[in-house]
C-alpha positions as CSV (number, residue, x, y, z in Angstrom):
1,X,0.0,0.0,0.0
2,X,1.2,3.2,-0.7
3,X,0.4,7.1,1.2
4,X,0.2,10.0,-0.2
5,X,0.0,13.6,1.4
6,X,-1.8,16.7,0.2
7,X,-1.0,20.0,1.0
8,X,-3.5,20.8,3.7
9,X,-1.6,18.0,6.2
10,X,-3.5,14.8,5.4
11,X,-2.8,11.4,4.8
12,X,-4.6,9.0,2.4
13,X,-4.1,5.5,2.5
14,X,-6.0,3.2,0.4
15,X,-6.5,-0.8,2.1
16,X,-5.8,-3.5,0.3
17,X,-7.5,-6.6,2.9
18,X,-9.8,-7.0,5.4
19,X,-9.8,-4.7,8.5
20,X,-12.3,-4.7,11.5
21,X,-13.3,-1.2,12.7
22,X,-15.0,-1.4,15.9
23,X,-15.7,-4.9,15.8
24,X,-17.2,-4.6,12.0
25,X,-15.1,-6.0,9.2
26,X,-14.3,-4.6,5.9
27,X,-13.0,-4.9,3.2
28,X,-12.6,-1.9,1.0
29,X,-11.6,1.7,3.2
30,X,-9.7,4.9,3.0
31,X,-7.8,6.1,5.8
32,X,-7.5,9.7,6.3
33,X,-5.1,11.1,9.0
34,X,-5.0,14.8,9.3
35,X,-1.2,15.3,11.1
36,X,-2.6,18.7,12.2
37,X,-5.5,18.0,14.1
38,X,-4.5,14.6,14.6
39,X,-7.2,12.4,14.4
40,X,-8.2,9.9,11.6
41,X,-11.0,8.5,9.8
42,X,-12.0,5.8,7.3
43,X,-13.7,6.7,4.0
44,X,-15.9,4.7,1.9
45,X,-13.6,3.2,-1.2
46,X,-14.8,0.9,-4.5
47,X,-12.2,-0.7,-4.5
48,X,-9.7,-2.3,-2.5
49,X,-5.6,-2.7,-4.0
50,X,-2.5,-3.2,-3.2
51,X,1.0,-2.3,-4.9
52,X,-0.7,0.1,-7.1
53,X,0.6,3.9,-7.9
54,X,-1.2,7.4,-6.8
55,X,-1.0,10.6,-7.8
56,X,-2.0,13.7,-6.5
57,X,-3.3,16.1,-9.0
58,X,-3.0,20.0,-9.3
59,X,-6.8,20.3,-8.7
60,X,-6.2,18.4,-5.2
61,X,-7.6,14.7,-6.5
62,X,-6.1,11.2,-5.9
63,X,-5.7,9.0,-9.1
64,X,-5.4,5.2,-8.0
65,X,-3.6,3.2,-10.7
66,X,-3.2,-0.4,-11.2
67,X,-1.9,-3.0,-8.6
68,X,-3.1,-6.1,-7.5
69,X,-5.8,-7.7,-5.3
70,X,-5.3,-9.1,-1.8
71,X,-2.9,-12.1,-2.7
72,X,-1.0,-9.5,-4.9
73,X,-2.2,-10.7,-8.3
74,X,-2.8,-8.1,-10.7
75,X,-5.9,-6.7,-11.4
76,X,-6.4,-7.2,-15.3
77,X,-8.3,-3.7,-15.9
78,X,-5.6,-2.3,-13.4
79,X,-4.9,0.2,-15.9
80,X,-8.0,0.7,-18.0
81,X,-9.9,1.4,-15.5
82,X,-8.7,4.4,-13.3
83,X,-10.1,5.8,-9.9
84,X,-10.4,9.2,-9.0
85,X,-11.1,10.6,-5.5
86,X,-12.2,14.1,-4.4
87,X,-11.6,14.9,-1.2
88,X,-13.3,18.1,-0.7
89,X,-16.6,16.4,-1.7
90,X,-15.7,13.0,-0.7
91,X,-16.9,11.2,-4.1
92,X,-15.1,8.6,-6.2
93,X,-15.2,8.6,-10.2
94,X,-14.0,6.2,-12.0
95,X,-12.4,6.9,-16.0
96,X,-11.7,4.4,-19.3
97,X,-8.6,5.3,-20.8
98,X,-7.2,4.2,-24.0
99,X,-4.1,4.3,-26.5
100,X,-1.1,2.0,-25.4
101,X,-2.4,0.7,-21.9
102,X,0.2,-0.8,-19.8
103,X,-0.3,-4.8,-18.9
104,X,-1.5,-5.8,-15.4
105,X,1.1,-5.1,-12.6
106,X,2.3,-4.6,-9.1
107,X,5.1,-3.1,-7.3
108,X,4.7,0.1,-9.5
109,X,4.8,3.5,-9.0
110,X,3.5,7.2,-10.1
111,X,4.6,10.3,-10.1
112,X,3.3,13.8,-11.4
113,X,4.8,15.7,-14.6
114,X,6.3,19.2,-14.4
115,X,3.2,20.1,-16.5
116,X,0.8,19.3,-13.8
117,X,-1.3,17.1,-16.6
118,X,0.9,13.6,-17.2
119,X,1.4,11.0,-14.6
120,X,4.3,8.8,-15.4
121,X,4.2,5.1,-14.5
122,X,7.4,3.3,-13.7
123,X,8.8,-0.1,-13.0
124,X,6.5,-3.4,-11.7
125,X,6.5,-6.8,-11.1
126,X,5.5,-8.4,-15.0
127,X,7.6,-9.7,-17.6
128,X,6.8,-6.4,-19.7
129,X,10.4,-5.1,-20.5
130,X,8.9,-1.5,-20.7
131,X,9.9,0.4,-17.7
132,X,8.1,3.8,-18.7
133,X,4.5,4.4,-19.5
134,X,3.1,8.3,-19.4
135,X,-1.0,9.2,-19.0
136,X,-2.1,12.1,-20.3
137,X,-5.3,13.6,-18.1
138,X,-6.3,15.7,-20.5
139,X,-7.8,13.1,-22.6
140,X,-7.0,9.4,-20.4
141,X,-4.3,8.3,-23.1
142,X,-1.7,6.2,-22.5
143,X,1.5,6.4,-24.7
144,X,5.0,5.2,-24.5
145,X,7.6,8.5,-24.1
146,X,10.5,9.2,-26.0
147,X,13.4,8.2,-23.9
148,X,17.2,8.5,-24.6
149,X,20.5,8.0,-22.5
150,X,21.5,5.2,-20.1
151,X,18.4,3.7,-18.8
152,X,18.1,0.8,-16.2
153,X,18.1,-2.8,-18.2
154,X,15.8,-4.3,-15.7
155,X,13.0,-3.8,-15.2
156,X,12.6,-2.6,-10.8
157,X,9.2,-3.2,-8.4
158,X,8.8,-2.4,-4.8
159,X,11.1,0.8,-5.5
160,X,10.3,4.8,-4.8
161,X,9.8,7.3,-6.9
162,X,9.4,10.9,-6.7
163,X,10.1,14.4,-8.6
164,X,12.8,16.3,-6.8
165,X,13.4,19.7,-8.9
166,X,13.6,18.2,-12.6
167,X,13.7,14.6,-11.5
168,X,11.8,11.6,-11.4
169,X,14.4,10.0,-8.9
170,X,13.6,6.0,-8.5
171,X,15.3,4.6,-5.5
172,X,16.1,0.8,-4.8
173,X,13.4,-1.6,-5.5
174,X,14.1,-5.3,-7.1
175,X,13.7,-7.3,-10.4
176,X,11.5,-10.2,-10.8
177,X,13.5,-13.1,-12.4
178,X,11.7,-15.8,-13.7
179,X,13.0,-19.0,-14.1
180,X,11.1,-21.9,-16.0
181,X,11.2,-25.5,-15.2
182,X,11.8,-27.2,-18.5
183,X,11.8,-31.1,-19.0
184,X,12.6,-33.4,-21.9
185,X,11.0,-36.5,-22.8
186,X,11.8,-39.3,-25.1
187,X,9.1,-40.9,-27.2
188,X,10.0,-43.2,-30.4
189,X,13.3,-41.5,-29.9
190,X,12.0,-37.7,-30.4
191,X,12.7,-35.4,-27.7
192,X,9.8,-33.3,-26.6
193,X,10.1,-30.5,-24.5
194,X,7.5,-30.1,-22.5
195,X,7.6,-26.7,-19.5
196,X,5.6,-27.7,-16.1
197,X,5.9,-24.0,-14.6
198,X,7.6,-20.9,-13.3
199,X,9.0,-19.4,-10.3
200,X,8.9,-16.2,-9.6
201,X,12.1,-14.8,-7.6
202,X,12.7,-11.5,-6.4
203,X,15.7,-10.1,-6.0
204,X,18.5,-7.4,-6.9
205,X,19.7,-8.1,-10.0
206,X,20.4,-4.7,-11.3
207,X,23.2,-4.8,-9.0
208,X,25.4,-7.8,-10.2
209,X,24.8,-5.7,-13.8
210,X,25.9,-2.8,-12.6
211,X,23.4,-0.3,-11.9
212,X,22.7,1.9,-9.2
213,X,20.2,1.8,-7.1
214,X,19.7,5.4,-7.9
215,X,17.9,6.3,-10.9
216,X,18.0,10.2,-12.5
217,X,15.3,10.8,-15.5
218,X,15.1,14.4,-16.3
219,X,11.6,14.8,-17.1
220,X,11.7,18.6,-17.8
221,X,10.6,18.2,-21.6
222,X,7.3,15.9,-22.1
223,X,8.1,15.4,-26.0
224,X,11.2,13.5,-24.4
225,X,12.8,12.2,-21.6
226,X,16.1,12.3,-20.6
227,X,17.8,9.5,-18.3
228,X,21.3,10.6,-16.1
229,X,23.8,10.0,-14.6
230,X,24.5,13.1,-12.3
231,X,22.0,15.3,-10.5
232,X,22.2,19.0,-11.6
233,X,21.4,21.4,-9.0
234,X,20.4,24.5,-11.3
235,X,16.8,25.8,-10.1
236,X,14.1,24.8,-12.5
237,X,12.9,27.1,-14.7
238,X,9.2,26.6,-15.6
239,X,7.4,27.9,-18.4
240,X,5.0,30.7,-18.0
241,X,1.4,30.4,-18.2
242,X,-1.6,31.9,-19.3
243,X,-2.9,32.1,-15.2
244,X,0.4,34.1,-14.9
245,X,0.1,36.5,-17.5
246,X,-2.6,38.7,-15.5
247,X,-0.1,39.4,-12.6
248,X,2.8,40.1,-15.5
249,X,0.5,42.9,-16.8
250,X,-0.5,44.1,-13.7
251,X,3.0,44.6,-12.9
252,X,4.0,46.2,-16.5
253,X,0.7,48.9,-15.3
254,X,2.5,49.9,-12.2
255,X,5.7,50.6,-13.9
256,X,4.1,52.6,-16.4
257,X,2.4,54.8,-14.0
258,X,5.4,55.3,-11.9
259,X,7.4,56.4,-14.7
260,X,4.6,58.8,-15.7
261,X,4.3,60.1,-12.2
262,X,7.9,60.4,-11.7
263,X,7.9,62.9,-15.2
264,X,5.0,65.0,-13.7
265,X,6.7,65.5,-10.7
266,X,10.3,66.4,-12.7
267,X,8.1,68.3,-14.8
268,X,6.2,70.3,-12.0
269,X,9.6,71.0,-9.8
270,X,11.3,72.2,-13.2
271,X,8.5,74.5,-13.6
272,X,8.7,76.0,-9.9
273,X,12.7,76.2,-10.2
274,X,11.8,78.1,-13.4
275,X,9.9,80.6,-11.9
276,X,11.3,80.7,-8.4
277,X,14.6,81.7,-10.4
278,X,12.9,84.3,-12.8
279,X,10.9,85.8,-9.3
280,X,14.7,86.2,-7.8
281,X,16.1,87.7,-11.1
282,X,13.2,90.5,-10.8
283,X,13.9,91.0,-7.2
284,X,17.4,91.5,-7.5
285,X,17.4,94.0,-10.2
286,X,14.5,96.4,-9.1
287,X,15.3,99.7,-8.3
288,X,14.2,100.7,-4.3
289,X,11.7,103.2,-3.7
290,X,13.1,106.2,-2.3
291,X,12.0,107.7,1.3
292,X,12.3,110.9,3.3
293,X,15.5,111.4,4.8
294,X,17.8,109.6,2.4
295,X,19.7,110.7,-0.9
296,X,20.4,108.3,-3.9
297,X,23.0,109.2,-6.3
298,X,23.2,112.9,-4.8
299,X,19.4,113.6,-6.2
300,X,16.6,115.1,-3.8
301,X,14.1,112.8,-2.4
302,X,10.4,113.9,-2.8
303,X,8.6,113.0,0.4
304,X,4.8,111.9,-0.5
305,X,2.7,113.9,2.2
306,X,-0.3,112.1,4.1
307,X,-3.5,112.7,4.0
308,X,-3.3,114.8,7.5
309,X,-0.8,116.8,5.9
310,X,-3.1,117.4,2.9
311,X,-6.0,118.2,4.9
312,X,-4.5,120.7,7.2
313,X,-2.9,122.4,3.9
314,X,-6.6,122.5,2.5
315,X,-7.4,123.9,5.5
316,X,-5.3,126.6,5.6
317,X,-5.4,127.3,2.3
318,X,-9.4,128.2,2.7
């Protein structure tokens, strides 16, 4: 069985046997823990797996893929037939996909794209030598990615997978060797080969070839996957989109009216310096007005009488 975490703090793990809840047994559950109020509860489920994949999507739903029933043989529709869980409304959908569907499996696992709309199936337990499968959620279509470089020549179950910048990093896991019991028989002296069975036997057979039990696939282009060697460090760079370009514009509008309002207010002080500096000019070079008592240039000051003075001399003058 495998958990997976959303980003609100809570646990889902799907059963894949029997359980008894308060003296009832069942068979088909969801666990949910919430690791910030911590308490947990069990969810009504259609189906009951184990060794299959999930994925959470961008839109906060659980996609249940593949895996096998309770004595870990795999379902045959494991893949055709795809589960969907919404946890804000606590329903279960289910969706047929089509194009190059993977066989039946276990031991698998599934991890997100970078585009937010491909989950990408790797590894398992069958003889199917194809390690990589990629479902598209925009339409439920399976393909096979282009994929170049060094990849694994086993084919890994029971491993980990996740995305770690522009990763899908697969950790440790084991290859499913199958060895066949053959026997010969003599009849009117013709041999006749006849095989009795198989035996499945896990183990760690990558290793005696070489491999690591560290595998790098640089998933940063869907038209074509990349496998590695080394881990590059370098931040990510993702595309913009659309949902971005709003906040892009918004911030093109502010600049623009800062730069306007920054001109205005050049604008406006040039304008007072201007006249504060033509004011001064006029200041400076007009001539003072003369008054009693004082003599410019040798010339006689006229004093301007008041208006007693004007009335008294009326006054007299009558």
């Amino acid at each position: 069985m495998r958990a997976i975490t959303d980003n609100k703090g809570k646990v889902y793990l799907l059963t894949g046997f029997d359980f008894t809840v308060q003296g009832v047994k069942r068979t088909y559950g969801l666990f949910v823990c919430d690791t910030i109020n911590l308490n947990c509860v069990i969810k009504d489920a259609p189906l009951s797996r184990l060794g299959y994949g999930v994925t959470l999507l961008p839109n906060g739903n659980l996609v249940y893929i593949g895996g096998g029933n309770r004595n870990y043989i795999p379902v045959s529709d494991g893949f055709k037939v795809i589960y969907l869980y919404d946890p804000i409304n606590d329903k279960w959908d289910s969706k047929v996909t089509t194009g190059n569907i993977p066989p039946a499996d276990v031991g698998i696992t599934t991890v997100l794209g970078l585009s937010g709309d491909k989950i990408i199936l790797f590894g398992g337990n069958n003889g199917d030598n194809n390690n990589l499968y990629v479902l598209d959620t925009t339409n439920y279509e399976w393909y096979v990615p282009q994929a170049r470089g060094k990849g694994p020549v086993f084919k890994r179950g029971e491993h980990c997978a996740n995305v770690i910048g522009k990763y899908m990093v697969v950790t440790f896991g084991k290859h499913t060797f199958i060895s066949k019991f053959v026997y010969f028989f003599s009849f009117n002296y013709r041999f006749i080969m006849i095989i009795l069975g198989s035996n499945g036997v896990l183990q760690s057979k990558y290793r005696s070839n070489g491999e690591s039990d560290v595998l790098l696939l640089d998933i940063s282009n869907d038209s074509e996957y990349i496998w590695k060697t080394s881990f590059d460090p370098t931040p990510l760079t993702i595309n913009s989109t659309p949902s971005n370009s709003k906040p892009k514009a918004n911030n093109i509008g502010v600049i623009v009216g800062l730069t306007i309002g920054i001109i205005v207010l050049i604008s406006i002080l040039s304008i007072s310096t201007l006249f504060f500096i033509r004011k001064y000019k006029i200041y400076k070079n007009a001539k003072p007005i003369p008054t009693p008592g004082n003599v410019l240039n040798n010339e006689e000051i006229m004093s301007i009488p008041s208006d007693y003075e004007l009335s008294h001399k009326k006054s007299e003058t009558l």
